[in-house]
C-alpha positions as CSV (number, residue, x, y, z in Angstrom):
1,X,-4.0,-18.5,4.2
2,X,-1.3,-15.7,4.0
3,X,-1.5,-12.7,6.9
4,X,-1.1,-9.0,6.6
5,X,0.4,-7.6,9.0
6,X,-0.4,-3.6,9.5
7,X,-1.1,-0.9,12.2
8,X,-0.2,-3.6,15.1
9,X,-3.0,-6.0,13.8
10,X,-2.4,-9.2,12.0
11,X,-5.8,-10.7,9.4
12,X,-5.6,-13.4,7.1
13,X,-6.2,-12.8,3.5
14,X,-7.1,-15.3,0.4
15,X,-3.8,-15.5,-1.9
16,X,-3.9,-13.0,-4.5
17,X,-6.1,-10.7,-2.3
18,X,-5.8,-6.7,-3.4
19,X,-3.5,-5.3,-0.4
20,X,-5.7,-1.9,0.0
21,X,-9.2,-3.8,-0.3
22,X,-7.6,-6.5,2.7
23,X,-6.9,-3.2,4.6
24,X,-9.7,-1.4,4.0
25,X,-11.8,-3.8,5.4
26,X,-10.3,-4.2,8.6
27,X,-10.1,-0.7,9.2
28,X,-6.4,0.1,8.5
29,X,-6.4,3.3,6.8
30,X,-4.2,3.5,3.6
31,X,-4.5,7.3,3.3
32,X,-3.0,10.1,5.1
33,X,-4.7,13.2,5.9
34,X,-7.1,14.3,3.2
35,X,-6.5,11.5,1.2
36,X,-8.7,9.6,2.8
37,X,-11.6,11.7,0.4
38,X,-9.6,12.5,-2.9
39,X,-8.0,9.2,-3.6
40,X,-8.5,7.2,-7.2
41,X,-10.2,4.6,-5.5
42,X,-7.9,1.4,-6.1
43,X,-6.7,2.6,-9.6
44,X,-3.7,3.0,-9.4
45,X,-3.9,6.5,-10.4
46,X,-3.4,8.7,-7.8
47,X,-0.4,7.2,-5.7
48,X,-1.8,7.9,-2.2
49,X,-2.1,4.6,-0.9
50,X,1.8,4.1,-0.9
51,X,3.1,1.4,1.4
52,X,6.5,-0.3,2.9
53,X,5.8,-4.0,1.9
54,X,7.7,-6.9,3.0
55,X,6.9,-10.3,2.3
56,X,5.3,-12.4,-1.0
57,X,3.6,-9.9,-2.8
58,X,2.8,-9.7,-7.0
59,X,5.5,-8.0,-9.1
60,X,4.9,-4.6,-9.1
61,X,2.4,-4.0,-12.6
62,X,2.8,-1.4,-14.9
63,X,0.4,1.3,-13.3
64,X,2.3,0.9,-10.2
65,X,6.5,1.2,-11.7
66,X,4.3,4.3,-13.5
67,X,3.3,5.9,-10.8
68,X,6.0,5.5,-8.3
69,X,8.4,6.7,-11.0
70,X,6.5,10.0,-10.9
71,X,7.2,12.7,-8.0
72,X,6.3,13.2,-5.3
73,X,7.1,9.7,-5.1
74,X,11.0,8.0,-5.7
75,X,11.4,4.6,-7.1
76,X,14.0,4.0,-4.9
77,X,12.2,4.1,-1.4
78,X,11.2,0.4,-2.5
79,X,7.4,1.6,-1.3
80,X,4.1,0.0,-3.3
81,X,0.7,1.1,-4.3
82,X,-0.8,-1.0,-1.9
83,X,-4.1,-0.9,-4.7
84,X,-1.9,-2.2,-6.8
85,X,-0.5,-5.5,-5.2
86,X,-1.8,-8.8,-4.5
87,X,-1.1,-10.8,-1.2
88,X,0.6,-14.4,-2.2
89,X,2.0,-15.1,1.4
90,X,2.8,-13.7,5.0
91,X,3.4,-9.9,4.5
92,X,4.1,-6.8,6.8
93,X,3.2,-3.4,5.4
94,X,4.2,0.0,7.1
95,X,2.7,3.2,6.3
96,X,5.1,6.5,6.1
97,X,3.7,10.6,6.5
98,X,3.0,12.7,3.4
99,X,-0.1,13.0,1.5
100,X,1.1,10.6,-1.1
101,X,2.5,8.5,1.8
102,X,5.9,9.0,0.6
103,X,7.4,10.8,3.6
104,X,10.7,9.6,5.6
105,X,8.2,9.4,9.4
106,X,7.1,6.2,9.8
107,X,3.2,6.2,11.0
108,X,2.5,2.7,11.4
């Protein structure tokens, strides 16, 4: 079983487990601030639930490349919509300041 690694815990997942749900459900909040209440839910709509992956994760999808290519967000910060990624082996997410998570601080 793959682990996640987040917010100084470590949880095992089933491969191809949703990243946000696997969160979620251990308590590691994926949203900053307010986005905790006005968030899309896991549809890869909204953009707040923006992570620092490392590790075996699914190919970002199209929602996801969409989103991210959208501001506030920048392609090139090489972050994730953590709704929008599956868990395929050991991985190691960090979680950066700004509503949309898509500041330069570091949070966890």
């Amino acid at each position: 079983m793959p682990t996640v690694t987040a917010q100084g815990q470590t949880v095992s997942c089933a491969v191809g487990s949703n990243l946000r749900q696997i969160l979620l459900q251990h308590g590691i909040p994926v949203h900053n601030g307010n986005a905790t209440l006005i968030n899309c839910r896991g549809l890869g709509t909204c953009g707040t639930c923006a992570v620092q992956v490392s590790g075996a994760v699914s190919e970002a999808n199209w929602r996801d490349r969409a989103r991210r290519s959208l501001p506030p967000h920048n392609p090139e910060q090489g972050r994730r919509l953590a709704c929008q990624t599956r868990v395929l082996g050991d991985v190691t997410v960090k979680k950066f300041d700004g509503f949309w998570g898509q500041g330069e601080e570091q949070l966890w």
